[in-house]
N, C-alpha and C positions, 0 to 999 in steps of 0.2 A: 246810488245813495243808500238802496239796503245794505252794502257790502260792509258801505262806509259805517253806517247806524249800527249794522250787527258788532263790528272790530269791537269801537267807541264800547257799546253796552259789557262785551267779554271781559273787557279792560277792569271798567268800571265795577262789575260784578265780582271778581277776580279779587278784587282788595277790601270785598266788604268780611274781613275775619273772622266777624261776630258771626254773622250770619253762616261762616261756613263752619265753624263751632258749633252752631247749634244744629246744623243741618247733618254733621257727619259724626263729630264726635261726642256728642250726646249721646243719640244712639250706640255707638259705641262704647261708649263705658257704662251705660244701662245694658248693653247685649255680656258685658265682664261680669257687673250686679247677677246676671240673669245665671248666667253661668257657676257662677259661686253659691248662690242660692240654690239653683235645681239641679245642678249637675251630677250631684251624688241621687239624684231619685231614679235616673234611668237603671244606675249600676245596682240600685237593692230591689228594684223590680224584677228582674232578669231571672228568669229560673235558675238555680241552683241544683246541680245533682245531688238526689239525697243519699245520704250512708245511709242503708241497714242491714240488718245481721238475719241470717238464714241459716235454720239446722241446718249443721252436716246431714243428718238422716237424707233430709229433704232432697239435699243435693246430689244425693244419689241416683234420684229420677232422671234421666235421662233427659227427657221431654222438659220437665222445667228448671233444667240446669241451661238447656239451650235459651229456654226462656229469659234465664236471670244474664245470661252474656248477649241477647240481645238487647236488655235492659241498660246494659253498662256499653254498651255499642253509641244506643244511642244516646249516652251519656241524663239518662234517666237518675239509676243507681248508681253507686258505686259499694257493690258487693263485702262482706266478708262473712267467715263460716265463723258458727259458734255452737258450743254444744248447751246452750243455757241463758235466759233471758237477761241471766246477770250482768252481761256486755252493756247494757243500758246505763248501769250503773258504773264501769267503769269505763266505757268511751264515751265522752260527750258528746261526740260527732255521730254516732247511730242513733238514727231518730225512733228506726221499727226494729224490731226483730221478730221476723217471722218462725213462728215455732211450725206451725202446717197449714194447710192449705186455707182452711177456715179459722185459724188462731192467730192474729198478730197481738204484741203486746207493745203498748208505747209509753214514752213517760208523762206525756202532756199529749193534749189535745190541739192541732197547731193545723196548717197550710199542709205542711209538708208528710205528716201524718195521714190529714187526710187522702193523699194522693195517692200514698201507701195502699192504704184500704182498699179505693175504688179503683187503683191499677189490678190488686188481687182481686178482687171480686169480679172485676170484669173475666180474668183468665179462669178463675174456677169452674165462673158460668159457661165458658167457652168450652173448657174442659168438657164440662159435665154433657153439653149439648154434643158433645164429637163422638162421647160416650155411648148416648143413647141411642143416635141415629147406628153408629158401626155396628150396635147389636141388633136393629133392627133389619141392615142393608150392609152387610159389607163390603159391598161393591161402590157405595157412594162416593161421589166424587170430593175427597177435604177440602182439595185445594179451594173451589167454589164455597165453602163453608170456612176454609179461614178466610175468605176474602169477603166475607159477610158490611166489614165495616168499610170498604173502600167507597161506597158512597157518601161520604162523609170528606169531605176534601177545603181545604183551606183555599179561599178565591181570593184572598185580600193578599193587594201588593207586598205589604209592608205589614210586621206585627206594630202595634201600635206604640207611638211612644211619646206620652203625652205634654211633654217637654218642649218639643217642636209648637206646638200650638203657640207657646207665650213666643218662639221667636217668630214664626209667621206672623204677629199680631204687633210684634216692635218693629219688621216690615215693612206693615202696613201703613204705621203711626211714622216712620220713617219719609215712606213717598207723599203722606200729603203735609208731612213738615216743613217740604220746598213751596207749602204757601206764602212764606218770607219773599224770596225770590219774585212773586208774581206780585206781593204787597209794594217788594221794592220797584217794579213797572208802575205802578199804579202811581206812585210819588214822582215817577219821573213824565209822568203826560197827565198831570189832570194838574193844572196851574195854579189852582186854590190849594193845592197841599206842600211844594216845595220849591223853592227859589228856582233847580234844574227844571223844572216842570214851567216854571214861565218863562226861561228860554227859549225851550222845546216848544212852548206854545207861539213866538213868535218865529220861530225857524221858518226858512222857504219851505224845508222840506215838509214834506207832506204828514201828517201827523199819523195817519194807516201806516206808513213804511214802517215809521219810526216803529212805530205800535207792535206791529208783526213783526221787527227785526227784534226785538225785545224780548216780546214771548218766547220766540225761537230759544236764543240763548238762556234764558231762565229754565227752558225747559232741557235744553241739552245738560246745562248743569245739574238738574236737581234728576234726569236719567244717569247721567254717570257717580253723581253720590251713591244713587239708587245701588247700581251696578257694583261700585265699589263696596256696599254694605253686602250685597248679599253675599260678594267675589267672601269678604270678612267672617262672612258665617258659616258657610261652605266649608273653607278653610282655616277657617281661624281659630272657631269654635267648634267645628266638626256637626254644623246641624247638618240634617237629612232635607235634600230637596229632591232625590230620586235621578231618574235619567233623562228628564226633559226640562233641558235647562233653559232652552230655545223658547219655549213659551213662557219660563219663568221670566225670561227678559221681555218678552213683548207683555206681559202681565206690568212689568216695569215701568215701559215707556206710555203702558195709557194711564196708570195710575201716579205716574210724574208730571205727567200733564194736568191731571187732575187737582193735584195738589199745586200747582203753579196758578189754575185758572183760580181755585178757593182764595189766594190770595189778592190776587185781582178784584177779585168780589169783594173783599173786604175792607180790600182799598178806597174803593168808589164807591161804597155805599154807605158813608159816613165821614165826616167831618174833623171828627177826634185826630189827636197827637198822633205820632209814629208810634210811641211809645205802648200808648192805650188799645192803638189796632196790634202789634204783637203779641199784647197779653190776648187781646179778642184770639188772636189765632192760636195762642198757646192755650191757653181756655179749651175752646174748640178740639184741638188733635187729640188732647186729652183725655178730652170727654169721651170722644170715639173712639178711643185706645180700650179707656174701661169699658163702653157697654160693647166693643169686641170682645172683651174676655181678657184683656192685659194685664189686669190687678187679679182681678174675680174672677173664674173660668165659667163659671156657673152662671155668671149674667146674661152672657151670651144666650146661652140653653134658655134659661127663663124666660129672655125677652124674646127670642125664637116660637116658643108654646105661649105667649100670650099678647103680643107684640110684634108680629114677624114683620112690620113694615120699616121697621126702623131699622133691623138690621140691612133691606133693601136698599138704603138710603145712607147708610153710613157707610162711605168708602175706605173705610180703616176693617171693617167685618168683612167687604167683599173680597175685598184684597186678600185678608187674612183666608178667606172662604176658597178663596182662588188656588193658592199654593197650597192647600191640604187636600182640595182635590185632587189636584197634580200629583199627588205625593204617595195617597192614598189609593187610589182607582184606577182603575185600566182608562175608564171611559172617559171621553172627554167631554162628557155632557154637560156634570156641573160647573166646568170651569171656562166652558165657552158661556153657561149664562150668565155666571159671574163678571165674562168680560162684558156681553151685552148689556147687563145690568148696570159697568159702572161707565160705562159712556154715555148715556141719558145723562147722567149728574156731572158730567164733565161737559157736557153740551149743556145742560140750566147753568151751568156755573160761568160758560163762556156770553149767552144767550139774555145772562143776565147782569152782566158786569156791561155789556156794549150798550144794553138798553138804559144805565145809570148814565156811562158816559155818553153817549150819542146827544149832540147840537149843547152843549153846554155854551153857554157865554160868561164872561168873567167883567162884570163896571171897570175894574180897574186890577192892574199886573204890577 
């Protein structure tokens, strides 16, 4: 009888349109929105190699000629010679031109300006320190003195790119939007809410079967939406999920669940239309989209330093919370609490949906 209750439900499920409208392709053309909106902030963030000009004199030095072509190696600079700071005025693209070592001239005061500066300033001190010591020790060893800065090493996976966040946080707002799915369980066994549901209530079968054969499928479907969104983002979109996709999908199937059992809860625990408990759960994913950071990025932050329990408890933040550490970090520290964290609220949301329904009687079907 489960094999038979699961087929039935797939079927059933299968034809509700609305519902997978709003489960798949919503998201979806909010992840388009999303795209058109931020997609140009990654590309003007992105360093840009700066043009500037350097006496020929200069570039006579040996030592800082090799300097300026390891500059443009690693696509820092890009070089050209001038005899006169006048190049400023007639290329637009030269942002500095270095007349000597402690002399640059620029047209404005900018980003790129500045980096000019404290890229020369750091080699002049370097300079001057290599200087000092060879007169003092000519036998010193450089190499250990140009390797002065190698203690300074970048540990983060990924340079950051803050654009990911709003999609890790649509997600999020994705997986527990399969609470439709668990609202529509909840109409089909609790006999005071839908004609099917006083079938079911008079069925031989057993109402657990039916019950778990239900959940099951509500929850495979709103994992494979899941699965098909992210597959969409991955590739569709070109966001960054890193090289542990493996846990991005088990990240999937507990917060699909999650969001199926939220609907069940919503189901049973009130009286109201079909109509009214939708909006309740439209209401809801919402809410938890914004105070993840969905609209606002800075909500999040704020209610993190003054509020931190709330983001514990909203599974649209953990989730979100989830795949950035994946993303970000070597370690899998944050992102196993984050799983720990969101199974308690998928356990109250199961825990508490069975204690509305449990021993109901109905006067009359």
């Amino acid at each position: 009888m489960f094999v038979h209750s699961f087929k039935n439900t797939f079927k059933v499920l299968l034809r509700q349109r609305a519902m997978l409208f709003w489960a798949l392709l919503f998201p979806i053309v909010l992840g388009i929105f999303f795209k058109l909106a931020f997609g140009n902030i990654t590309e003007n963030s992105k360093f840009k190699t700066i043009d500037v000009a350097v006496n020929e004199t200069l570039m006579q030095d040996e030592n800082f000629k090799i300097f300026m072509n390891d500059m443009e190696k690693e696509k820092y600079f890009k070089v050209v010679e001038s005899n006169s700071e006048d190049i400023l005025n007639k290329n637009e693209d030269v942002k500095a031109y270095i007349h000597s070592m402690d002399k640059i001239y620029t047209k404005k005061s900018g980003i790129s300006e500045t980096i000019v500066e404290t890229i020369m300033n750091a080699y002049t001190q370097k300079v001057s320190m290599i200087t000092k010591i060879m007169n003092k020790n000519p036998t010193a060893d450089i190499g250990k003195i140009l390797g002065v800065d190698d203690h300074i090493q970048d540990i983060s996976r990924k340079n950051m790119d803050p654009v990911n966040v709003f999609f890790y946080t649509l997600l999020g707002m994705t997986t527990i939007y399969g609470y439709m799915w668990g609202l529509f369980v909840s109409f089909q066994y609790e006999a005071n809410l839908s004609t099917n549901a006083k079938r079911n209530a008079v069925s031989p079968t057993k109402k657990g079967t039916m019950l778990c054969a239900s959940v099951l499928v509500s929850w495979i479907i709103n994992f494979l939406i899941t699965v098909i969104f992210i597959a969409y983002l991955k590739y569709g979109l070109k966001v960054e999920f890193g090289d542990r996709m493996g846990l991005v999908i088990a990240m999937a199937g507990l917060s699909s669940l999650c969001g199926v059992t939220l609907g069940i809860l919503i189901g049973v625990s009130n009286k109201k239309s079909l109509d009214t408990k939708i909006g309740i759960g439209i209401a809801l994913t919402m809410l938890m989209a914004f105070l993840a950071g969905m609209m606002v990025p800075e909500i999040k932050v704020l209610i993190a330093e003054n509020i931190p329990i709330i983001n514990k408890i909203n599974p649209v933040a953990v989730v979100t919370d989830a795949v950035y550490s994946l993303y970000y970090y070597d370690s899998l520290t944050r992102f196993n609490y984050d799983m720990l964290n969101l199974l308690p609220i998928t356990v109250f949301f199961i825990v508490a949906s069975l204690f509305l329904m449990r021993g109901k009687e109905y006067e009359s079907l």
